[in-house]
C-alpha positions in Angstrom: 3.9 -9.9 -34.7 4.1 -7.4 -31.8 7.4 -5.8 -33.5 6.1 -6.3 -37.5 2.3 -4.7 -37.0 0.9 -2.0 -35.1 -0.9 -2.7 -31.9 -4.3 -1.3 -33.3 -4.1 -4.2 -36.7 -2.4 -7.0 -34.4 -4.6 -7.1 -31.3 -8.4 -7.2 -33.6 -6.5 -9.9 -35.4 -4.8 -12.1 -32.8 -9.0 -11.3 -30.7 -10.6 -12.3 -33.5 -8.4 -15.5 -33.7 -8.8 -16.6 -30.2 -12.8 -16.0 -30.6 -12.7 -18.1 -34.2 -10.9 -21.0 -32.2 -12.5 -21.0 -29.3 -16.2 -21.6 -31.8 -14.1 -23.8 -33.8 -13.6 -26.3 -30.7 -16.9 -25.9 -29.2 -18.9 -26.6 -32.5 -16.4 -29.8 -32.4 -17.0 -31.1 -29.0 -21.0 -30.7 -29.8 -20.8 -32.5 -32.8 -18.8 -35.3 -31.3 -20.7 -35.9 -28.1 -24.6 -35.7 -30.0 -25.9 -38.0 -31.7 -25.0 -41.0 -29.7 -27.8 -43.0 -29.0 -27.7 -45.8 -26.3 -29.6 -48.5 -25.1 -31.3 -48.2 -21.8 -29.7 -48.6 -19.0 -26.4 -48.8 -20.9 -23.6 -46.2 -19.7 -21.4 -44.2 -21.6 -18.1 -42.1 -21.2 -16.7 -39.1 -22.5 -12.4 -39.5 -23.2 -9.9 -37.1 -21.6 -9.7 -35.4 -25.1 -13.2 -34.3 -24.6 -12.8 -32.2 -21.5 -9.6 -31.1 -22.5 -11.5 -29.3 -25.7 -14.0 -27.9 -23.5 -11.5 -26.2 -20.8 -9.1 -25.2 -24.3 -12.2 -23.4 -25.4 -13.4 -21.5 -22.6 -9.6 -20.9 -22.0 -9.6 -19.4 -25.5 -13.0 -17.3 -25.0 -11.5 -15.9 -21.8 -8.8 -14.6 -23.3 -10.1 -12.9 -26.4 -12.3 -11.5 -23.9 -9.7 -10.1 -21.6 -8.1 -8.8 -24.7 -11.4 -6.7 -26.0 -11.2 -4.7 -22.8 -7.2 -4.8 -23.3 -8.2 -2.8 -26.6 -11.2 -1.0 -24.7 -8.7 0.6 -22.2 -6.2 1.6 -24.8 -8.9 3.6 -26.5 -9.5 5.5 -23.8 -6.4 5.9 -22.9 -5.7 4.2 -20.1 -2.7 1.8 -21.5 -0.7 2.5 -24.2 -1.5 1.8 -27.7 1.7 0.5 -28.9 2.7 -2.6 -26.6 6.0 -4.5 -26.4 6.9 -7.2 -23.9 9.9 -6.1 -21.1 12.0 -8.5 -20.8 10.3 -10.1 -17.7 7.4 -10.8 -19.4 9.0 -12.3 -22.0 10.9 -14.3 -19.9 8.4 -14.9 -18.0 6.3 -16.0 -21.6 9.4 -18.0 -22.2 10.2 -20.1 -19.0 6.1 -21.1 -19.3 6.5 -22.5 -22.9 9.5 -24.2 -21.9 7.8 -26.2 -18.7 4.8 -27.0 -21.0 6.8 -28.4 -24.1 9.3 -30.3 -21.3 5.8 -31.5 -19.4 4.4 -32.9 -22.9 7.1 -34.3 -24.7 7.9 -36.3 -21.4 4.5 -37.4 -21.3 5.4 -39.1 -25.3 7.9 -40.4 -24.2 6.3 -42.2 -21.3 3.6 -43.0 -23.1 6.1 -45.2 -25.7 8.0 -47.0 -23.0 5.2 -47.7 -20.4 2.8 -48.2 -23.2 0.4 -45.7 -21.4 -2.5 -43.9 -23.3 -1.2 -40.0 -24.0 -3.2 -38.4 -22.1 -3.1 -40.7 -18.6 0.9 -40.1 -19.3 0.4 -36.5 -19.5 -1.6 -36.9 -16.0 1.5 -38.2 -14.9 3.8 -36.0 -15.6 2.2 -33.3 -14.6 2.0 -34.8 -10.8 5.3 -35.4 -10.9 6.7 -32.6 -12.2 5.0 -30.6 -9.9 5.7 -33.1 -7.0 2.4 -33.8 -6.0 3.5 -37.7 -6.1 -0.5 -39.2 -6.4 0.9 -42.7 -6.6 -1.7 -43.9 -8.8 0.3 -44.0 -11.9 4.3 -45.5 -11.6 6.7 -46.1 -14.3 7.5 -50.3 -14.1 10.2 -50.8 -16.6 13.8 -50.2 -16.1 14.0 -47.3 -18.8 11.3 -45.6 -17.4 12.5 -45.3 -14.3 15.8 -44.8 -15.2 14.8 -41.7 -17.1 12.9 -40.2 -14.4 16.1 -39.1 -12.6 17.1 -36.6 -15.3 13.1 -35.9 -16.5 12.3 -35.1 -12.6 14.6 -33.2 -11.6 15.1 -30.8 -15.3 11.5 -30.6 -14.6 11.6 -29.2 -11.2 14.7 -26.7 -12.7 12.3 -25.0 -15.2 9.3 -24.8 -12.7 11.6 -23.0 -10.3 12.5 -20.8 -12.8 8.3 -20.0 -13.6 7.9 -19.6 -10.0 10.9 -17.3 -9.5 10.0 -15.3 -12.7 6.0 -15.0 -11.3 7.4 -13.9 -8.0 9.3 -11.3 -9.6 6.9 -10.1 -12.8 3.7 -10.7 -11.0 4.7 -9.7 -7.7 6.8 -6.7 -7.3 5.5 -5.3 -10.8 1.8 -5.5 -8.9 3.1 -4.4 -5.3 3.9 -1.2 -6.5 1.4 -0.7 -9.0 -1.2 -1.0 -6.1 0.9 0.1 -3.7 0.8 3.3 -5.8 -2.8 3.0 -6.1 -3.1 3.0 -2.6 -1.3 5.6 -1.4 -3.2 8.0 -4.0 -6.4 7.2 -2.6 -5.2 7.2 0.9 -3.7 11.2 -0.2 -7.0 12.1 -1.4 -9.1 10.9 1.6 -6.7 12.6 4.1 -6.3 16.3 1.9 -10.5 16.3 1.8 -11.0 15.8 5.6 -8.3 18.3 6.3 -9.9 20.6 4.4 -13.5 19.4 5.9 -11.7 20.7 8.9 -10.6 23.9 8.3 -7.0 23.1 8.5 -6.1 23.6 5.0 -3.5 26.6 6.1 -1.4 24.1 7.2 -1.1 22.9 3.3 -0.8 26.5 2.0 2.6 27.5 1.2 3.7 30.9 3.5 4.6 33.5 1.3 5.6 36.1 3.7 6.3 37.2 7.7 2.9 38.0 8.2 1.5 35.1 6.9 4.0 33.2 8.9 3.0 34.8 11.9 -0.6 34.0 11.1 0.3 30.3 10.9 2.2 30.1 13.7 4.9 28.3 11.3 8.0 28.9 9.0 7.5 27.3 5.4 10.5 25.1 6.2 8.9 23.7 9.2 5.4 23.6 7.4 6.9 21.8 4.9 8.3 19.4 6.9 4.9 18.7 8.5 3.8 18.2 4.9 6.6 14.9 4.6 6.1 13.9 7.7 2.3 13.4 7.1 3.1 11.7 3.7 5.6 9.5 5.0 2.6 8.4 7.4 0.0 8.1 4.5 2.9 5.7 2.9 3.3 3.9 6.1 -0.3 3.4 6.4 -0.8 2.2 2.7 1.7 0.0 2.7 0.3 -1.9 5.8 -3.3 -1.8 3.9 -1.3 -2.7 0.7 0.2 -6.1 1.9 -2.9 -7.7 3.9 -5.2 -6.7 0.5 -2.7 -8.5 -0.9 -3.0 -11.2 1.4 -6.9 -11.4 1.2 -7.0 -11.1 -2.4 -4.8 -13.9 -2.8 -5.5 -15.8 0.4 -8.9 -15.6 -1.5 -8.1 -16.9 -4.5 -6.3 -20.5 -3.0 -9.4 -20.8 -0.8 -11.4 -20.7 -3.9 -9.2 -22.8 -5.7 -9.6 -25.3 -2.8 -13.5 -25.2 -2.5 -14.0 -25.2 -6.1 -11.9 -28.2 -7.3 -13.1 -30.5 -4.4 -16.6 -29.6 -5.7 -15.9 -30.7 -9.3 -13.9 -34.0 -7.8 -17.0 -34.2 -5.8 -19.0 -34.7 -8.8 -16.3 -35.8 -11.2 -15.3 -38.8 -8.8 -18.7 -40.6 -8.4 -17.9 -43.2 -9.5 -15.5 -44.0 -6.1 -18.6 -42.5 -4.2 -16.4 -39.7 -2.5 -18.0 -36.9 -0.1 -17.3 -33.5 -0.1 -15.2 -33.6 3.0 -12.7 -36.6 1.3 -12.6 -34.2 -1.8 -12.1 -30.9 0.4 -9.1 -33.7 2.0 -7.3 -34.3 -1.8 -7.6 -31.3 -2.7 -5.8 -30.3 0.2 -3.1 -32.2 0.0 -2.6 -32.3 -3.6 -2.6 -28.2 -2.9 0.1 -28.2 -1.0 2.2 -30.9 -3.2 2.0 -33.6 -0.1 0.6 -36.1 -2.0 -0.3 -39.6 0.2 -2.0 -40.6 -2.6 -4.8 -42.5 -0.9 -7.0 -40.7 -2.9 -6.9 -40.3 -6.9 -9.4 -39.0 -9.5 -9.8 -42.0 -11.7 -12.2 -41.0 -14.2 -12.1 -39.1 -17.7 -13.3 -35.6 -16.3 -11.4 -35.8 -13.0 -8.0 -36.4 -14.8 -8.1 -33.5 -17.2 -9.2 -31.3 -15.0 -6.7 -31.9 -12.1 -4.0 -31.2 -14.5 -5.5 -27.8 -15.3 -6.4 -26.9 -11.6 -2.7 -27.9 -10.2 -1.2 -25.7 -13.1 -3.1 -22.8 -11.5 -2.3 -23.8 -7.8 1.4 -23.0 -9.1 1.3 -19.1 -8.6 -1.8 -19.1 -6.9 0.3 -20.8 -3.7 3.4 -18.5 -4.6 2.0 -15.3 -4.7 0.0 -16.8 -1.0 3.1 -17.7 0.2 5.2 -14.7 -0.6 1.8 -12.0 0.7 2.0 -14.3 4.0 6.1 -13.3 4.4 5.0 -9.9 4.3 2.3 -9.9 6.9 1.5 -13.3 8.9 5.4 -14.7 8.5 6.6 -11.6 9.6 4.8 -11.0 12.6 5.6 -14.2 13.8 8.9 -13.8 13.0 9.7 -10.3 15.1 7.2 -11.8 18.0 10.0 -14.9 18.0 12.1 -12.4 17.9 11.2 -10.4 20.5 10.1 -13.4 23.0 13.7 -14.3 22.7 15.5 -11.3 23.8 13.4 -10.9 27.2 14.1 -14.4 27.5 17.0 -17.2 25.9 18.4 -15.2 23.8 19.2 -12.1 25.1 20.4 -8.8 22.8 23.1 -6.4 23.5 20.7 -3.7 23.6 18.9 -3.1 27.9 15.3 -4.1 28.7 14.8 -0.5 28.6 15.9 0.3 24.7 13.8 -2.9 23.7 10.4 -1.5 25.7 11.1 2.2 24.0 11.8 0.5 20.8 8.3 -1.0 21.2 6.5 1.6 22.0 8.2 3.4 19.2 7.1 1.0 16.6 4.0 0.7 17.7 3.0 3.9 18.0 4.4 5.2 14.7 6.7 7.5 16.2 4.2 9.4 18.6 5.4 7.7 22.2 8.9 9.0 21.5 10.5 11.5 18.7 13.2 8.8 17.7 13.4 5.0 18.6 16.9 3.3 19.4 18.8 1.4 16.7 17.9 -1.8 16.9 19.3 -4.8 14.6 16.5 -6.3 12.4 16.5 -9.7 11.6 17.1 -11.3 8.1 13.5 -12.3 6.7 12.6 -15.3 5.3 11.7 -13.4 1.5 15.5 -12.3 1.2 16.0 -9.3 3.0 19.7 -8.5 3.3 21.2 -7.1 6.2 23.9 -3.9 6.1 26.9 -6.4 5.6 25.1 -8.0 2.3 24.4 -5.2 1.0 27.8 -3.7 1.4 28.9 -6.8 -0.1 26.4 -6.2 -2.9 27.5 -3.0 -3.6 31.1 -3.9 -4.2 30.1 -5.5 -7.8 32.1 -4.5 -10.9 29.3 -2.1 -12.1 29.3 -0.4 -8.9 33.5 -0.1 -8.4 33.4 1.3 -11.6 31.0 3.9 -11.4 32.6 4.5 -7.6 36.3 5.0 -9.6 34.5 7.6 -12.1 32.7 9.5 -9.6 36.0 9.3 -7.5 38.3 10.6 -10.5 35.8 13.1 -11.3 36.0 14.4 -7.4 39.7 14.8 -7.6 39.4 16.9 -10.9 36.9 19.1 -9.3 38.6 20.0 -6.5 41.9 20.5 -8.5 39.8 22.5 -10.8 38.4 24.3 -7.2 42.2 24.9 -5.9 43.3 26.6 -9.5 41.1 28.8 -9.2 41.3 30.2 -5.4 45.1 30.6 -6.5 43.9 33.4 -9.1 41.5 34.9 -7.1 39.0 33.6 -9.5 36.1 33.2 -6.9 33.2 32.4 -9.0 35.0 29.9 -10.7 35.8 28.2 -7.5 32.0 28.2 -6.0 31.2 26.4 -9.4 33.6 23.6 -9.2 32.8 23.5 -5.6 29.1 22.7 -6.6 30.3 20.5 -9.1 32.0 18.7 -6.7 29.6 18.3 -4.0 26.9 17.2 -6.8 29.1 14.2 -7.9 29.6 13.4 -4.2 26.0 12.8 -3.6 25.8 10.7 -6.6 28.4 8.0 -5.5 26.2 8.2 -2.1 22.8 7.7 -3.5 24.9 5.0 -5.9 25.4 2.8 -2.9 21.8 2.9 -1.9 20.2 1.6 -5.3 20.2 -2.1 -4.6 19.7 -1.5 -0.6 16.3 -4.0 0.7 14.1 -3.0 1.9 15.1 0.3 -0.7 16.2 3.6 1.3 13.7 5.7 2.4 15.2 9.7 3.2 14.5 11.8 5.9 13.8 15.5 5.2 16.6 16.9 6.2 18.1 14.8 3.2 15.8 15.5 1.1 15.9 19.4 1.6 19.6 19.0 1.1 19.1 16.9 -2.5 16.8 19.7 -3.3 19.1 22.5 -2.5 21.4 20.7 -4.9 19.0 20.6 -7.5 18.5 24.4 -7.2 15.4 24.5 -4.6 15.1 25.7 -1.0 12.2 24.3 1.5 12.1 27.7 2.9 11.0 29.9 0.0 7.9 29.0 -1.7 8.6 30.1 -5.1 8.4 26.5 -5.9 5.3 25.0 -3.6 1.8 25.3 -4.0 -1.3 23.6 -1.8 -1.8 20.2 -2.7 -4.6 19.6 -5.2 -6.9 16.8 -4.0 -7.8 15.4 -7.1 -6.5 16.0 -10.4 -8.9 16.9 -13.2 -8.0 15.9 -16.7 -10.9 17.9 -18.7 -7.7 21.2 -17.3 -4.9 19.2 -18.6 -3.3 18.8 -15.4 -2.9 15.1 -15.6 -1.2 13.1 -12.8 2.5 13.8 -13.0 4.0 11.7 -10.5 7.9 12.7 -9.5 7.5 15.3 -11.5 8.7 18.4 -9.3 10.4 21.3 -10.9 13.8 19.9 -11.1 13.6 18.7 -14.8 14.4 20.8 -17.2 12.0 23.6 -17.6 12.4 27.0 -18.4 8.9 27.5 -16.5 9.2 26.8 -12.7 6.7 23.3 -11.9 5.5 24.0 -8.3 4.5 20.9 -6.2 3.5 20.1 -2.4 5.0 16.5 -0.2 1.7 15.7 -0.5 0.6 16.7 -4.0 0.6 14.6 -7.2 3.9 16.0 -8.5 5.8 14.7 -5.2 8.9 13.2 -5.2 7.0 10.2 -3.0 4.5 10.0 -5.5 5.0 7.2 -8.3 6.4 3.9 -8.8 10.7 4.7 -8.7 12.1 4.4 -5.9 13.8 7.4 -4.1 17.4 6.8 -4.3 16.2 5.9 -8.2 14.6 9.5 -8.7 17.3 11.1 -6.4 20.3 9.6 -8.7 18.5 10.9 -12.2 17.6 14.1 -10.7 21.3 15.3 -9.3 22.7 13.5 -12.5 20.6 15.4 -15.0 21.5 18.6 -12.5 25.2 17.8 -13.3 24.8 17.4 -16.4 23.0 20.7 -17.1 25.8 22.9 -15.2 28.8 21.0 -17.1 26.3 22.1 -20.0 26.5 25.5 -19.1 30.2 25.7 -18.0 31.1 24.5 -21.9 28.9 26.6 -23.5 30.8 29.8 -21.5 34.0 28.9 -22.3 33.5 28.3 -25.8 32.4 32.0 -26.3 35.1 34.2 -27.0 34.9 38.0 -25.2 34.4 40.6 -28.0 37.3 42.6 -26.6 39.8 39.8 -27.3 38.5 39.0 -30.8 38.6 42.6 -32.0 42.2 43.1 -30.9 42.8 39.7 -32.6 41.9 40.9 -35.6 
């Protein structure tokens, strides 16, 4: 529907037909549950199919609603107004389908051979496809149990392949979104006390000597101030970044917890359970242990436990992933650390451990460069200098290495011919050619690097020269704006220096909204299109010079 309508005729549509079925339900489930009129004292009990209506309809309400303000924001122009799923998403989309049609027609199935009621089957599946293992409900015959090897474990497949593709979509898409976010705000706070201060000359670009002398500082080396202090707002967002992240969703499985042992607090009267022995199965069915001493038993407590462990899913992924980057990984380095002053000594001294410390630590401040120290794998993935050597030596990555290579050689041939004519601008061009496509095999190998390659100025003055800038002119710079106004039609431009092609030169500052530090890409990503679309704009040129003919060659042609 996506690809077949536009976005502002399919999304009223598909809202209006989440709002229509979500009425549709609830004028159901009030019909069926009034009218029944029972003796005194006599008791009564709603079915599964019941409570499953009522959580289908609010589910359908809440998402026609988070749709309207879907729309809302594409109106004013915060998302875009024509939408199509990446392929994560629809992966992602997919893999979820999958587990739920896998989860219900195994439930049938069940339901025929252990002559089970649908829904108790689909109770059952769900706890054991998710490996929660209640215990309440078993299969007895020999087919059923013989068809749980291949239904358990194809089960267990496809939820590893939801969790994997929520880690992935939900997780890294959303770390830099925020992480983004973050480090905007963080820009913005810093820039207005600065200039609170009075120290806004340090952001102003030095046009001449006597400005310079003013200062007290070159435009290179005020420019370098300017990276250095955005590397720090980086540093210091990302550290906010990951324990937000933690809270947020450190937040969300304590409210997961408190809130389904409240409703199996009520639900489960029947079995007279406290709060505490909920808080306890909630607990444990949370965290898939499963002793199954405790099980809802009634018609509300089953439904509603196969809803609230579908959310637990990537509610306790997302926890357990935020907890590598912050809790995990401090008690991984303090391990770490313990063990070198003690059983497991490095090859690095005492003394290069302490400095490395203090170097941490601090941020840099105790001493101008820390020793190399090893870091350790992490427990999320992180690859080490070997892996990602090894990674690098794929079949995409050869190839492009044997282009860039073959393209070096003809360069430099290309350089020699023409320092054997005398020809010396020629040569200074190929030479530049040359050097450009030796930077791009470099920045090629750092694409896939993890954590991804962060430059130091000096490198990133020399990827600038490249692209035609120099740090210490300030044709290009300007002082950092501290917040962009729209209503001028200076919109946010992240990584959008001057280095694309414009006639008119873009001027930017490290710690401006056009920096190359700014954004979502990754610098080796924005480093690789830059110099390539730099390349590409000189071979450009070159063609278009020696296609022209001189004039004094084509009249004596003639």
């Amino acid at each position: 529907m996506a690809r077949r309508l536009s976005f502002s005729i399919a999304q009223p549509i598909t809202i209006v037909g989440w709002y229509v079925a979500s009425v549709l339900l609830i004028a159901l489930v009030s019909t069926a549950s009034a009218g029944l009129k029972l003796a005194p004292g006599q008791n009564r009990a709603l079915t599964q199919a019941f409570y499953y209506a009522i959580m289908a309809a609010g589910l359908y309400f809440i998402i026609a609603t988070l749709m309207v303000f879907t729309v809302y924001g594409a109106f004013k122009g915060h998302y875009p107004k024509e939408f199509k799923l990446t392929m994560s998403q629809r992966t992602l989309m997919l893999q979820t389908i999958s587990f739920m049609v896998y989860m219900l027609g195994g439930a049938a199935v069940y339901a025929r051979v252990e002559n089970w009621k649908f829904l108790d089957a689909v109770y059952w599946a769900n706890f054991t496809l998710l490996t929660v293992g209640i215990g309440d409900l078993a299969p007895l015959t020999h087919l059923g149990r013989a068809l749980l090897f291949p239904y358990a474990i194809g089960g267990i497949v496809i939820l590893g392949l939801v969790v994997g593709s929520i880690r992935s979509l939900v997780l890294e898409r959303g770390k830099k979104k925020m992480g983004s976010r973050m480090v905007e705000k963080k820009r913005e706070r810093l820039l207005k006390r600065i200039d609170n201060t009075g120290e806004a000359i340090k952001l102003t670009p030095v046009s001449n000597e006597q400005q310079a002398r003013k200062a007290g500082i070159s435009e290179r080396e005020r420019r370098k101030e300017e990276f250095h202090l955005m590397r720090k707002i980086q540093n210091q967002a990302s550290v906010r970044q990951k324990w937000t992240a933690l809270l947020i969703s450190g937040g969300a499985w304590f409210s997961l917890w408190f809130i389904g042992a409240a409703v199996f607090y009520r639900s489960e009267r029947n079995q007279s359970w406290t709060y505490f022995q909920s808080l306890y199965f909630a607990y444990t069915a949370l965290l898939t242990i499963g002793y199954g001493d405790y099980s809802p038993s009634s018609n509300s407590g089953k439904p509603f436990f196969v809803f609230w462990s579908l959310l637990a899913v990537p509610t306790l992924t997302i926890l357990i992933s935020n907890m590598g980057d912050t809790v995990v990984k401090g008690i991984r380095d303090l391990t770490i650390y313990l063990g070198e002053f003690t059983v497991l000594p490095g090859e690095a001294s005492t003394k290069d451990r302490l400095k490395h410390s203090a170097y941490k630590l601090t941020n840099g401040k105790v001493f101008t460069k820390g020793p190399m120290m090893d870091e350790p794998p992490g427990v999320l993935g992180e690859k080490n200098d070997e892996d990602r050597e090894n990674r690098n030596q794929g079949s995409y990555a050869a190839a492009s290495e044997n282009l860039a290579g073959a393209l070096e050689q003809q360069e430099l041939a290309e350089a020699d011919a023409a320092r054997s004519r005398g020809d010396k601008l020629d040569e200074d061009i190929h030479m530049y050619h040359f050097l450009l496509i030796k930077e791009l095999r470099n920045v090629l190998k750092h694409l896939d690097e993890s954590p991804p390659r962060k430059y130091t100025y000096e490198e990133w003055a020399w990827f600038l020269r490249l692209m035609g800038e120099d740090e210490s002119s300030n044709t290009s710079h300007r002082k950092a704006p501290i917040k962009v106004k729209k209503e001028n039609g200076d919109e946010p431009d992240l990584q959008q220096g001057q280095t694309d092609d414009r006639e008119q030169l873009r001027q930017w500052s490290w710690v401006g909204n056009r920096s190359p530090l700014m954004g979502d890409a990754e610098e080796a990503e924005w480093v690789l299109e830059r110099l390539s679309a730099t390349l590409e704009k000189e071979l450009r040129r070159q063609s278009k010079s020696q296609n022209k003919v001189p004039v004094g060659k084509s009249s004596s042609s003639s």
